[in-house]
C-alpha positions in Angstrom: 11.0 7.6 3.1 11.5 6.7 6.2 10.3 5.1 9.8 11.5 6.3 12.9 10.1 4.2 16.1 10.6 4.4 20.0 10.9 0.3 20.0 14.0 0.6 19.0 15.3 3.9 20.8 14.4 6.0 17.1 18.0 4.6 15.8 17.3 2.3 13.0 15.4 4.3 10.2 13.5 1.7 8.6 13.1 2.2 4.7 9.0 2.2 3.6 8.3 0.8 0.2 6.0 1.9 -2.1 2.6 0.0 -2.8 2.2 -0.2 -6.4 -1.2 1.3 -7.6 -2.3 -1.7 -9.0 -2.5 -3.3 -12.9 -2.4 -1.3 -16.0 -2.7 -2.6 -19.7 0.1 -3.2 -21.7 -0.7 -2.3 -25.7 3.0 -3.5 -26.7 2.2 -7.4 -25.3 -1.5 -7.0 -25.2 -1.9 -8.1 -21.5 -2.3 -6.6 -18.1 0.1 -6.0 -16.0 1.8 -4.7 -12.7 1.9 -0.7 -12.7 5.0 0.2 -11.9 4.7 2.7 -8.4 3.5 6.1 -8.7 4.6 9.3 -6.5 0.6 9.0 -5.5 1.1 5.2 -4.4 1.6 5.3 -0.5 4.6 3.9 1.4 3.9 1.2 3.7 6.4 -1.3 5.7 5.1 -4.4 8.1 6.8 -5.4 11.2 5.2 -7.3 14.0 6.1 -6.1 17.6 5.1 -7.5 21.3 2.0 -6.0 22.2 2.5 -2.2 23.6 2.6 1.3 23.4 4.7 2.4 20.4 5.8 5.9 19.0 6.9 6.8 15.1 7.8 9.2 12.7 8.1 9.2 9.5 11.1 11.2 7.8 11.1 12.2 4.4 13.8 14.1 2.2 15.8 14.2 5.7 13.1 15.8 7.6 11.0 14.4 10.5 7.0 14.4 10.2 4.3 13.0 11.8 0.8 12.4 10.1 -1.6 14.8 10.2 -4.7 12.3 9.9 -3.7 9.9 12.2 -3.6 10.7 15.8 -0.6 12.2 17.9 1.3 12.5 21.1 3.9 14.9 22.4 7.1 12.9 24.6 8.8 14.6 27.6 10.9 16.5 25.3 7.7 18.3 23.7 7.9 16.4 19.8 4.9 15.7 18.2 4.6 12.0 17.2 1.8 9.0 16.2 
């Protein structure tokens, strides 16, 4: 997964990482410890930008989306984006 942003023109894809979903208990060493990331653990990515108005998209298995909770916008050329 992916995120696509006007800052920068959408021309550098920035790869999201996945969050892991926390700890889980390991019987084999008798301990807790780091779950390993799920397909349910969200993606996330931090970058710190000069205070503005910003567009993104997300794409995912080479197609571009835009989520469907958040709020959206369409550009001059009509795409739908957060």
């Amino acid at each position: 997964m992916f995120l696509a942003c006007s800052y920068n023109g959408w021309t550098d894809y920035i790869p999201m990482e996945r969050k892991s979903g926390g700890i889980e208990f390991d019987d084999r060493r008798k301990q807790w410890v780091q779950a390993p990331p799920s397909r349910q653990d969200p993606f996330y990515h931090t970058m710190y930008l000069p205070a503005g108005r910003y567009e993104y998209k997300f794409i995912v298995d080479g197609r571009w989306c835009w989520d469907i909770v958040l709020p959206t916008t369409r550009d001059p050329q009509g795409n739908t984006n957060n």
